[in-house]
C-alpha positions as CSV (number, residue, x, y, z in Angstrom):
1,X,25.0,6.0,-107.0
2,X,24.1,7.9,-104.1
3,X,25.3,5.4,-101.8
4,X,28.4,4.0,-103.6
5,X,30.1,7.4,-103.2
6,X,29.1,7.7,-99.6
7,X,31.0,4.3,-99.4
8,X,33.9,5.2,-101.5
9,X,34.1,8.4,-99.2
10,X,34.7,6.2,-96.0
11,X,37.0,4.6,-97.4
12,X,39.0,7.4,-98.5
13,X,39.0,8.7,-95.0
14,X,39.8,5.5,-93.1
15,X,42.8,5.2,-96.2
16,X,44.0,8.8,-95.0
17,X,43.8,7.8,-91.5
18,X,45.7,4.7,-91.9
19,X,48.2,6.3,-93.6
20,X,48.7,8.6,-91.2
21,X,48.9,6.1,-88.3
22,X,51.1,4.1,-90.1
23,X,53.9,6.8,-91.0
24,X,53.7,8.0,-87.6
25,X,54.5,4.6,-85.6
26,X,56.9,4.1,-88.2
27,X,58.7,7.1,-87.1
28,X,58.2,6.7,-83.6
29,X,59.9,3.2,-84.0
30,X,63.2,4.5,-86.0
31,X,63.6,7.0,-83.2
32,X,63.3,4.6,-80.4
33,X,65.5,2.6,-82.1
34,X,67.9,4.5,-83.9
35,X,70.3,4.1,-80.8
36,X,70.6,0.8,-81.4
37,X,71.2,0.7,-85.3
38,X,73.4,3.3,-84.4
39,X,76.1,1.0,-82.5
40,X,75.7,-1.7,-84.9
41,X,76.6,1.0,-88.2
42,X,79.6,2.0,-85.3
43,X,81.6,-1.5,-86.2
44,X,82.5,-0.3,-89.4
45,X,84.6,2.8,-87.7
46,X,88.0,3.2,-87.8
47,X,89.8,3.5,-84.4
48,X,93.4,2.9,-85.1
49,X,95.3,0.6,-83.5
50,X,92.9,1.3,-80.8
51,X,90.8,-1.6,-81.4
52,X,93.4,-3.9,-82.6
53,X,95.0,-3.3,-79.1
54,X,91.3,-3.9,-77.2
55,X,91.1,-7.4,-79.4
56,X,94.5,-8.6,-78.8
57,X,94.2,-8.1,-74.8
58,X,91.0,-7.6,-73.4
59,X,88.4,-8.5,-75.7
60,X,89.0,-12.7,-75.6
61,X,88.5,-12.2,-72.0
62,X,85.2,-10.2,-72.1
63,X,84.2,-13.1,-74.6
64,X,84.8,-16.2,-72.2
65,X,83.6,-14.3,-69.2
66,X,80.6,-13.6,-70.5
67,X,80.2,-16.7,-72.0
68,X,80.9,-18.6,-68.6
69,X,78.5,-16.4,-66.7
70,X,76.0,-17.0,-69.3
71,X,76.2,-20.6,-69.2
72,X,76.5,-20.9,-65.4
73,X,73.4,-19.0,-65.0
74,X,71.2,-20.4,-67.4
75,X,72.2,-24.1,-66.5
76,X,70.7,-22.8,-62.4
77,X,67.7,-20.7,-63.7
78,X,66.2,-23.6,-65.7
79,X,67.0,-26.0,-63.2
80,X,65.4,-24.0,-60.5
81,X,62.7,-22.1,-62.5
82,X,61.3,-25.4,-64.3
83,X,61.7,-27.4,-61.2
84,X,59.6,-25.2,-59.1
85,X,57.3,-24.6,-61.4
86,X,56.5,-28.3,-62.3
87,X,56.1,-28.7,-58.6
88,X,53.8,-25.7,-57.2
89,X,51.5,-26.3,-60.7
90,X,51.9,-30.1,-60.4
91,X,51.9,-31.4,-57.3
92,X,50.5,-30.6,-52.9
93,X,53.2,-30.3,-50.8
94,X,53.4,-28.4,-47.3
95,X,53.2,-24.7,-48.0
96,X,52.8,-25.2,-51.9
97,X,49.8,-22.5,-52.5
98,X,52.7,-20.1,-51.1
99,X,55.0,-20.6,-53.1
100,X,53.0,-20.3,-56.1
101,X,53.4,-16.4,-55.5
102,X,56.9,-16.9,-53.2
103,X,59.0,-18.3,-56.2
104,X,58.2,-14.6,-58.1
105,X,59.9,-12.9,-54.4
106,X,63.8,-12.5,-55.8
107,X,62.6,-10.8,-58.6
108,X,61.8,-7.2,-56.6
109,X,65.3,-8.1,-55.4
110,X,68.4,-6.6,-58.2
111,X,71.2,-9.0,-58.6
112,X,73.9,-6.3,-57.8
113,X,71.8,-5.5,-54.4
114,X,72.1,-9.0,-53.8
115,X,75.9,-8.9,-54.5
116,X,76.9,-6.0,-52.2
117,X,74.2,-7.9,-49.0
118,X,76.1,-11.3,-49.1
119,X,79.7,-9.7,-49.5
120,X,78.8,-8.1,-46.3
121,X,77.7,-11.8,-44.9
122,X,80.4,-14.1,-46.0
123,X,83.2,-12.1,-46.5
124,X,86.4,-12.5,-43.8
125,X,84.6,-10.2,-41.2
126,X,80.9,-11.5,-42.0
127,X,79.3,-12.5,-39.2
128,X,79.1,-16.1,-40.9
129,X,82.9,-16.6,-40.9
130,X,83.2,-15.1,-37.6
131,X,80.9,-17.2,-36.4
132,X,82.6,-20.4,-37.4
133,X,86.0,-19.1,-36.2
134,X,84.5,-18.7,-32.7
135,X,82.8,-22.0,-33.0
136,X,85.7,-24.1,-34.5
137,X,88.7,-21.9,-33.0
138,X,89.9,-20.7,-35.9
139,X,92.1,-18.0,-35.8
140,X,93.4,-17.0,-39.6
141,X,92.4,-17.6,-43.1
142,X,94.5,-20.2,-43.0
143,X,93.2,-23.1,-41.0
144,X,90.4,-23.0,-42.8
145,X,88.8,-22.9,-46.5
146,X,85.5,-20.9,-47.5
147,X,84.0,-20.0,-50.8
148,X,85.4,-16.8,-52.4
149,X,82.4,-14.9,-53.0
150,X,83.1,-12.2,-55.1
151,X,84.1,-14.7,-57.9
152,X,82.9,-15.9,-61.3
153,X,81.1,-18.8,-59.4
154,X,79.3,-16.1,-57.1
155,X,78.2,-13.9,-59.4
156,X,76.8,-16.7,-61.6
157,X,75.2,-18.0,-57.7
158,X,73.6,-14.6,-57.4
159,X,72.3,-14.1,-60.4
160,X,70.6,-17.1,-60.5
161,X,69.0,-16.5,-57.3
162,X,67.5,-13.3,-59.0
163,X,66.8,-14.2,-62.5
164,X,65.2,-17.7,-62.3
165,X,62.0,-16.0,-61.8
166,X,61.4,-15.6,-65.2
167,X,61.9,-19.0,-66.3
168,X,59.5,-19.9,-63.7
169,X,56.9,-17.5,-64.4
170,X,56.6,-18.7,-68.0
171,X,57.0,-22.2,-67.5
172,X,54.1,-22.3,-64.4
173,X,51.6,-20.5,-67.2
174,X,52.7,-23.2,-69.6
175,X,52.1,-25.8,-67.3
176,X,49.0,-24.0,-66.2
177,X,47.9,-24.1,-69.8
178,X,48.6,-27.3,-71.0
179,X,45.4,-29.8,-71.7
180,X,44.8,-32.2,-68.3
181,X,43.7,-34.7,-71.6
182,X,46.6,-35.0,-72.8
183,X,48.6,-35.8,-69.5
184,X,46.0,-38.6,-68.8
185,X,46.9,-40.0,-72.0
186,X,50.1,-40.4,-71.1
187,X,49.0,-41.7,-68.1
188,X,46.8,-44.4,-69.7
189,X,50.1,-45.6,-71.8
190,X,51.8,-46.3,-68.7
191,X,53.7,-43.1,-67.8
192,X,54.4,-42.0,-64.6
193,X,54.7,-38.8,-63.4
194,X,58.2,-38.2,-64.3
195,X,57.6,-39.7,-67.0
196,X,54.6,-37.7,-68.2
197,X,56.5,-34.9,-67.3
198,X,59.8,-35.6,-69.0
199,X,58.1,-36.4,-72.3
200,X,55.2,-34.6,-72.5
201,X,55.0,-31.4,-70.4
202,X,58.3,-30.5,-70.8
203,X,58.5,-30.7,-74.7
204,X,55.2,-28.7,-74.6
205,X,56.5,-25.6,-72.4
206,X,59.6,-25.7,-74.0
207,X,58.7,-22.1,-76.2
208,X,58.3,-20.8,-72.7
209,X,61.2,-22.3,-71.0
210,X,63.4,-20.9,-73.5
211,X,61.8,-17.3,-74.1
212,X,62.1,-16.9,-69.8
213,X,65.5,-18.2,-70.3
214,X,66.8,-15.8,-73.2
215,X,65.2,-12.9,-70.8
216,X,67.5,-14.6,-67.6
217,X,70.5,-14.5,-70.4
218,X,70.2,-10.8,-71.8
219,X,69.7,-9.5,-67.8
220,X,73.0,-11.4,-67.2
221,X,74.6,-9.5,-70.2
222,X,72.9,-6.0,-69.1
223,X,74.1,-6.9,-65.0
224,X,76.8,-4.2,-64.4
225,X,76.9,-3.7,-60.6
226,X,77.0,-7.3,-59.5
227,X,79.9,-8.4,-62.2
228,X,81.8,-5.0,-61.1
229,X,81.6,-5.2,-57.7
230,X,82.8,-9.0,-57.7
231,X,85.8,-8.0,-60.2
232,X,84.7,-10.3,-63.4
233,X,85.6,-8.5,-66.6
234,X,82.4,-8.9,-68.9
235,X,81.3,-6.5,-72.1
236,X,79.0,-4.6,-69.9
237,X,82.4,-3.5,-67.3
238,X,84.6,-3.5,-70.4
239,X,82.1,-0.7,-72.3
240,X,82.4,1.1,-69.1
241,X,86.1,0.9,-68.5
242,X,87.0,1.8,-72.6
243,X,84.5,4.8,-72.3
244,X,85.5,6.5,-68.8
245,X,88.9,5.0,-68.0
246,X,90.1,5.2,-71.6
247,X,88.4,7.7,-73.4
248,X,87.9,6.3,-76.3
249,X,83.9,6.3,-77.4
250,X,84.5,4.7,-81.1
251,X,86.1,1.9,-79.1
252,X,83.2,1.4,-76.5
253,X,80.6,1.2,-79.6
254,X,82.7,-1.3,-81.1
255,X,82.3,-3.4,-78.2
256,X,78.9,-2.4,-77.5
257,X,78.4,-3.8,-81.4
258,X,80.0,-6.5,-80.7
259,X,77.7,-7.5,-77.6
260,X,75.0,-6.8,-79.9
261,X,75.8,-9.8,-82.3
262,X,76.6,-11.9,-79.8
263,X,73.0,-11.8,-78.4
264,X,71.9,-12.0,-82.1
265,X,74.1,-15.3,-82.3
266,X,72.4,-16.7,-79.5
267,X,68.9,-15.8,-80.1
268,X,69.5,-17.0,-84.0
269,X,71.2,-20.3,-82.3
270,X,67.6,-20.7,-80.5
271,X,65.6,-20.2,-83.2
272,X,67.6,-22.9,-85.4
273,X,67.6,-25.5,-82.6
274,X,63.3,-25.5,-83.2
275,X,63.8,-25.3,-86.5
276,X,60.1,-26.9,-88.0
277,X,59.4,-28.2,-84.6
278,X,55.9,-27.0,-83.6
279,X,54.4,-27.4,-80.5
280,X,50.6,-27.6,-79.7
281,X,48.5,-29.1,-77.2
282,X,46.2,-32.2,-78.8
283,X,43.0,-31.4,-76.8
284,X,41.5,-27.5,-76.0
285,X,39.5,-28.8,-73.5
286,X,40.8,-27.6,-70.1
287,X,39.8,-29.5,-67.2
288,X,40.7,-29.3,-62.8
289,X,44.9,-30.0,-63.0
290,X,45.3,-33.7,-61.6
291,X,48.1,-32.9,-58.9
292,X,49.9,-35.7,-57.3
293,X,49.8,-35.2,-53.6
294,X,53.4,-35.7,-51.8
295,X,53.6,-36.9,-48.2
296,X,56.3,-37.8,-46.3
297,X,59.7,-37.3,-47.4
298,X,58.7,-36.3,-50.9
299,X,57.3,-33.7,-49.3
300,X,59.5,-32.3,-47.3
301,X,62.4,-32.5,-49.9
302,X,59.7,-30.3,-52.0
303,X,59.6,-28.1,-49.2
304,X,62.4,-27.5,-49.2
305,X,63.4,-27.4,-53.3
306,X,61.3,-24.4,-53.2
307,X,62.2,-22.7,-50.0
308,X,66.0,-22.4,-50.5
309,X,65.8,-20.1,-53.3
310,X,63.1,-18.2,-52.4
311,X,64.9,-17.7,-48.9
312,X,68.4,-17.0,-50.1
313,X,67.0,-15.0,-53.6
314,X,64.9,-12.7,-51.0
315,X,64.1,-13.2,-47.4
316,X,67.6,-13.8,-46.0
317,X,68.8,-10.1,-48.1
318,X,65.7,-8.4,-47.4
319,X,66.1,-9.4,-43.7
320,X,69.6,-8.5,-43.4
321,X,69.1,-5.1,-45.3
322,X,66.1,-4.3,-42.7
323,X,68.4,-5.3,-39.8
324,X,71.2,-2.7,-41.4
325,X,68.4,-0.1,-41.9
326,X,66.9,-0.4,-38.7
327,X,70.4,-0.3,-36.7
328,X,71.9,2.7,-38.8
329,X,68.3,4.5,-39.2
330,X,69.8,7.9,-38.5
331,X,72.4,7.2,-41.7
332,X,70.9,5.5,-43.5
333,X,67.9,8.4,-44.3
334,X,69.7,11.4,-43.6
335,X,71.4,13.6,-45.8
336,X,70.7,13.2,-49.5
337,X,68.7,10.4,-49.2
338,X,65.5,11.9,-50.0
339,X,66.8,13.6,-52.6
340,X,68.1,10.3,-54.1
341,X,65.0,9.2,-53.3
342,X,62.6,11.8,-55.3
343,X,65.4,11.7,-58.4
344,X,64.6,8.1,-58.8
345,X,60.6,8.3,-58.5
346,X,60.9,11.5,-61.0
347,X,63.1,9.4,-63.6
348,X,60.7,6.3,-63.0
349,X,57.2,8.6,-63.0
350,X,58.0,10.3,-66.4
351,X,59.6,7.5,-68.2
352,X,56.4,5.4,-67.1
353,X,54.0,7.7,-68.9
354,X,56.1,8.3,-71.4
355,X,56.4,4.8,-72.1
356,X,52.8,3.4,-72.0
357,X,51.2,6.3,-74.3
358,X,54.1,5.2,-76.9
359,X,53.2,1.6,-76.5
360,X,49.5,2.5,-76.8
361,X,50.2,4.8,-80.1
362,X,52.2,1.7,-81.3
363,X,49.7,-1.0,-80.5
364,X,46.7,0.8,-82.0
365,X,48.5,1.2,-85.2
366,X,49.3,-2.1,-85.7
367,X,45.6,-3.0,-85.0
368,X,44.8,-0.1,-87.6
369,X,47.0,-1.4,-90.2
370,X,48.6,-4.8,-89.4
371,X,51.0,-4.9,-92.3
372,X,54.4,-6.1,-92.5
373,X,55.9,-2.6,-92.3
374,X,54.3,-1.8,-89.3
375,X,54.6,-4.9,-87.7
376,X,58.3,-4.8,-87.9
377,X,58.3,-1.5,-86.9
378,X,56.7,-2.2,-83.7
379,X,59.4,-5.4,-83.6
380,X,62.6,-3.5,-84.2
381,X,61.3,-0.8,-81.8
382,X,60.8,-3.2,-78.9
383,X,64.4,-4.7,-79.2
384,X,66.2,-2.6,-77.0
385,X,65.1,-5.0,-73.8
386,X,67.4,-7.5,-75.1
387,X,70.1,-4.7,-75.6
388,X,72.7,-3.8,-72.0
389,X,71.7,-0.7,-70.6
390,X,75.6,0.3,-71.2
391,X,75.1,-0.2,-74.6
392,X,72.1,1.8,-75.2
393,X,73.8,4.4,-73.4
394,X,76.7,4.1,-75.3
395,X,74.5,4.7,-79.1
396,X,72.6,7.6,-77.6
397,X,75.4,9.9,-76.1
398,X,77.8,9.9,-79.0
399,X,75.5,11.2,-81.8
400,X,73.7,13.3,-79.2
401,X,76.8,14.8,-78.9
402,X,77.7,15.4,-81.9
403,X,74.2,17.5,-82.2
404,X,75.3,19.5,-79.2
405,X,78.6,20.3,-80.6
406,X,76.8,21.3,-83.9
407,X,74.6,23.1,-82.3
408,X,77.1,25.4,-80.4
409,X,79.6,25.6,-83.3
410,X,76.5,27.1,-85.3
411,X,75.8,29.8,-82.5
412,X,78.9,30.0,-81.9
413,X,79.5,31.6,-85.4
414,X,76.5,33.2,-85.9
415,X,75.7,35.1,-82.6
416,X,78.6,34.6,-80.9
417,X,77.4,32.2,-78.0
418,X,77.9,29.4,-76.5
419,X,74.9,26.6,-76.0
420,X,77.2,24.2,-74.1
421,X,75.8,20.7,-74.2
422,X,71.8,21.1,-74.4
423,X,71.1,17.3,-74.5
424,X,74.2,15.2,-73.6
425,X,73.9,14.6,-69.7
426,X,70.5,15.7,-69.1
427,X,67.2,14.3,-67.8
428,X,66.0,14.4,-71.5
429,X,68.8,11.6,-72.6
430,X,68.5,9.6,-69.8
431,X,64.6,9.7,-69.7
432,X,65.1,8.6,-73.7
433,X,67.7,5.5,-72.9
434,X,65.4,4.2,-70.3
435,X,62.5,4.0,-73.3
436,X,64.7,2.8,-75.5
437,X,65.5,0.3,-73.0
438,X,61.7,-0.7,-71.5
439,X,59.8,-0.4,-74.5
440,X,59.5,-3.8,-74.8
441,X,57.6,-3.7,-71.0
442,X,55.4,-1.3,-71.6
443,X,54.4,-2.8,-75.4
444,X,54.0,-6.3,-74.4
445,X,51.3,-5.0,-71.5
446,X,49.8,-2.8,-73.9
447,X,49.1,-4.7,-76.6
448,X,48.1,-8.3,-74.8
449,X,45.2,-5.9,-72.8
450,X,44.1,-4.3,-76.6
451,X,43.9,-7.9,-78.5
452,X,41.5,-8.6,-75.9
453,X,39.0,-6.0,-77.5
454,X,36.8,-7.4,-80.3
455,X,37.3,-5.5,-83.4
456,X,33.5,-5.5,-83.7
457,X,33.4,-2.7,-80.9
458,X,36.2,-0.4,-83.7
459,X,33.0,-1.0,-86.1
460,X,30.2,0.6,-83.8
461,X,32.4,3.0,-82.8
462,X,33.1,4.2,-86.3
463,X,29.6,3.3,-87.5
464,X,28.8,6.0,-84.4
465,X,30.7,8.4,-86.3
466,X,34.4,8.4,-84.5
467,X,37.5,8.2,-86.1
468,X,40.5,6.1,-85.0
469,X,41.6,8.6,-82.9
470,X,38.6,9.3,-80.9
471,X,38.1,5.7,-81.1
472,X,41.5,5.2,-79.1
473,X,40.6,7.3,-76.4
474,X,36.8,7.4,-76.1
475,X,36.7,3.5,-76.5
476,X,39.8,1.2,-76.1
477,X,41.7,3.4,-73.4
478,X,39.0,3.3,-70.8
479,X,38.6,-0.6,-71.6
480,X,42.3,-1.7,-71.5
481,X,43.0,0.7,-68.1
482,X,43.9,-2.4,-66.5
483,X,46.5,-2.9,-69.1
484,X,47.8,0.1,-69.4
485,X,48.6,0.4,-65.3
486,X,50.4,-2.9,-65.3
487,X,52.7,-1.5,-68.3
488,X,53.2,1.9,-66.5
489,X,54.2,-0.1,-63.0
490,X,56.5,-2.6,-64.5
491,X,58.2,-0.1,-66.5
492,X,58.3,2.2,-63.4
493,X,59.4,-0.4,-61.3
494,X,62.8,-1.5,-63.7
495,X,63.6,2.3,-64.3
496,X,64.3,2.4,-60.3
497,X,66.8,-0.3,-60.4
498,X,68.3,0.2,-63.7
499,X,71.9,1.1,-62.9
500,X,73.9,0.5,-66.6
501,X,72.8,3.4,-68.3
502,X,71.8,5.3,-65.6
503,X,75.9,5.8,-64.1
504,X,76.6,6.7,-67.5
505,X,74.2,9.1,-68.6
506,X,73.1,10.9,-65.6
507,X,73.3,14.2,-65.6
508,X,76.0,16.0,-63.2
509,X,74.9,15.4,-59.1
510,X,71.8,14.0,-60.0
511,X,72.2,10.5,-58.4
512,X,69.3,7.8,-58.1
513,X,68.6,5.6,-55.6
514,X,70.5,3.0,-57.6
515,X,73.6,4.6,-58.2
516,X,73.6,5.8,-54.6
517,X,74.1,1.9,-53.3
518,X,76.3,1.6,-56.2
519,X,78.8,4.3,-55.0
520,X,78.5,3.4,-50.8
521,X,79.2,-0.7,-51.7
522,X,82.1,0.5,-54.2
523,X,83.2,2.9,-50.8
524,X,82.7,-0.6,-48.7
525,X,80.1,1.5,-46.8
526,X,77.8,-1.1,-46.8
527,X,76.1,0.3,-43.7
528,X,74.8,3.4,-45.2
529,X,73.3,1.4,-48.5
530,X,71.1,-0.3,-46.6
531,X,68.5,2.0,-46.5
532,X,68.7,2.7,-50.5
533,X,68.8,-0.6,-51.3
534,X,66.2,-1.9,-49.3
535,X,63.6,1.0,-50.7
536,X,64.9,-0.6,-54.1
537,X,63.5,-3.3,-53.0
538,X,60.2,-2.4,-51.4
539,X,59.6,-1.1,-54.6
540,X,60.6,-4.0,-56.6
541,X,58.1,-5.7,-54.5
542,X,54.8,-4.2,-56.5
543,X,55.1,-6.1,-60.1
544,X,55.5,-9.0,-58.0
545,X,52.4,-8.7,-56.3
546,X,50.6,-8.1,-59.7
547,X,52.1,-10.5,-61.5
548,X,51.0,-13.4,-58.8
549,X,47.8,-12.5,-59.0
550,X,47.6,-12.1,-62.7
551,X,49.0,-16.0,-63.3
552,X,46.8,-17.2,-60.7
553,X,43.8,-16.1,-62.6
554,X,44.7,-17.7,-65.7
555,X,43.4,-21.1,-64.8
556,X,40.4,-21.6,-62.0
557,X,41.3,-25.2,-60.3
């Protein structure tokens, strides 16, 4: 009897303590994503003729923009992302072990950084067009025809160049994954490689191919500097314009709403196309890749398939911004810059830590208590990734205003003061979009580095006499360290080049980096944003560097 109610007692505890977990991720969840829910609620507003006017005009437009950019770009990211990844995991080529890490370069590089570099290349008085008219002996625009670059067709150009990156990195560890067994099979029925490539590897990474290619599609909704800049109306510029230019916040939710189903649509569209289809690999044995060895011309033309974008997407930008730097060096670090410079690292730094001890509070619940509730908690929380950075903005600083304005009417009538606005424009909001808006980073770092802890190790801890608590950060935290840096780092690393939420939140002269280039390109003071952009970059460089050397660790040739 003795021993039944020590049992019983246990229980009871680990009950409590799951309880408590669980109401507590739960409510970090509906704050993270209250923002979100807030601007799909917001489509149910009335705005007057407001909105009728905004569909009638401007809203079709937005629509086939954005659809045409979206289309364009995920047409070149699979293209170039599964291409190169077939071939660095597939097959020898000169300079192939390179690239396995090269192909990941475009990603330190931000799509509207590359905008605003080759504006300053191929534009009229580029040194590439007046190069040609001293070569050819040109002397106007009109003897000669060259691509418009700021134009639908270059933006959807330079954001391929920066987004295929994540098709590639999920497609290479797909390929990198896949049983060598069940290639020779195909083999053995006669395929060759295209073949075997077409109809079995393909099919296999296709999950992959389309989760890096949904990630390319929602960074092409969120892109607001590049599609600016270039002068393509999209939802992200239209949020932006209704908001500032027109004043009308109802409005701009109603868009931002509006945005939000239509990346619903498409990821429900994706999930319909699988439909039943399942896709596993018919052998777990994984043996040395069999990788075809190209010579000759097959090589070269390989060479080169995987060059181009790696030298357009990075080196060419990153060379010409270093050029710019190093020829301006006494504008392009004076003044501000520093300033710029530690509002930026302050923004990322906080939002980092802020962001990985959430994700780890998160993550441990759900191994406490993997229910459905919690589960979907931890889902809905991690959504706002696939949510613009406009948007997000847009659901935090209209009810946060509506606090502040509470808040001083109260005062107001009680003691007579005046609070002002206490959370609208601060550090505090902007520090809270960016989690909304990286959540999904840090959580998917988190959690992958804590599934790889046995649960028996939560049983000797607790048979030791720790709680889950103590459990957390006695046992798992020092374990998952690893983890837990790669979550703060990429999280730290997209706060520094978020722009979206960051020009519309900001508080009063407290510029980033970011919106620093933003407001010298916009000034055609490309000079002077050299420096800024290319610390962007440097920067960028760091997730890079750790994600090369996490995917080539995940299979031993």
């Amino acid at each position: 009897m003795y021993k039944i109610k020590m049992f019983d007692n246990v229980k009871k505890i680990n009950y409590f303590n799951w309880n408590a977990w669980t109401v507590f991720v739960i409510a970090i969840a509906f704050l993270i994503s209250a923002p979100v829910l807030f601007i799909l609620s917001s489509i149910f507003s009335d705005t007057g003729e407001i909105w009728s006017h905004l569909a009638s005009t401007v809203l079709p437009r937005y629509l086939l923009n954005s659809f045409i950019l979206m289309v364009g770009v995920g047409c070149g990211v699979v293209i170039i992302g599964v291409g190169a990844a077939w071939l660095v995991t597939m097959c020898r080529f000169p300079g192939s072990r390179i690239f396995e890490w090269a192909m990941l370069l475009p990603l330190a590089t931000p799509a509207y950084i590359l905008a605003y570099t080759y504006t300053e290349l191929l534009e009229f008085y580029g040194p590439v067009q007046m190069w040609l008219r001293e070569v050819f002996g040109w002397a106007s625009v009109s003897d000669y025809w060259f691509p418009e670059i700021r134009s639908m067709g270059g933006a959807i150009a330079l954001l391929t160049l920066t987004l295929y990156p994540y098709v590639y990195l999920l497609t290479r560890v797909a390929f990198l994954e896949q049983s060598t067994c069940t290639l020779e099979a195909s083999r053995s029925l006669g395929c060759n490689p295209w073949r075997s490539f077409y109809k079995i590897a393909l099919p296999l990474a296709r999950p992959a191919i389309m989760a890096g290619l949904a990630l390319a599609l929602m960074e092409t909704l969120n892109d607001f500097g590049t599609v600016q800049y270039f002068g393509v109306e999209t939802f992200t510029t239209g949020i932006y314009r209704t908001w500032f230019g027109m004043g009308e916040r109802v409005a701009a939710a109603q868009l931002a709403a509006v945005l939000m189903l239509f990346i619903l649509w498409l990821i429900l569209l994706e999930l319909w196309s699988r439909r039943q289809a399942k896709y596993y690999q018919t052998s777990s044995q994984y043996q040395k890749l069999q990788q075809f060895h190209l010579g000759g011309m097959r090589g070269i033309v390989s060479l080169f398939a995987c060059l181009l974008p790696v030298l357009l997407g990075f080196l060419l930008p990153a060379g010409l911004l270093l050029e710019m730097t190093i020829a301006e060096s006494a504008e392009s670090f004076r003044g501000k810059f520093w300033s710029y410079a530690s509002h930026s690292l302050i923004l990322a730094g906080i939002t980092a830590v802020f962001a990985v001890a959430i994700a780890l509070i998160m993550a441990y619940g759900v191994r406490l208590n993997r229910n459905l509730g919690m589960r979907l908690s931890t889902r809905i929380a991690a959504m706002g990734y696939a949510v613009p950075g406009s948007v997000i903005a847009v659901g935090i600083l209209i009810p946060i205003g509506a606090v502040d304005n509470i808040i001083d009417s109260f005062m107001r009538s009680i003691f007579g003061i005046s609070t002002g606005l206490l959370f609208s424009g601060t550090i505090t909001a902007l520090v809270f979009a960016y989690l909304v808006r990286f959540m999904a980073v840090a959580f998917g770092a988190v959690e992958s580095s804590l599934l790889k802890i046995k649960p028996s190790l939560d049983d000797a801890s607790r048979s030791l006499g720790y709680g889950p608590t103590k459990t957390l950060v006695k046992v798992h935290a020092p374990m998952m360290w690893g983890g837990l840096l790669t979550g703060a780092m990429l999280t730290f690393v997209d706060v520094m080049k978020e722009l979206p939420a960051t020009m519309v939140i900001r508080p009063f002269n407290f510029d980033t980096l970011a919106v620093r280039v933003y407001n010298l390109a916009s000034d055609e003071r490309l000079t002077e944003a050299a420096g800024p952009a290319l610390a962007i970059v440097l920067v960028g460089i760091i997730p890079v560097i750790l994600l090369s050397l996490k995917i080539a660790k995940s299979r031993q040739y």
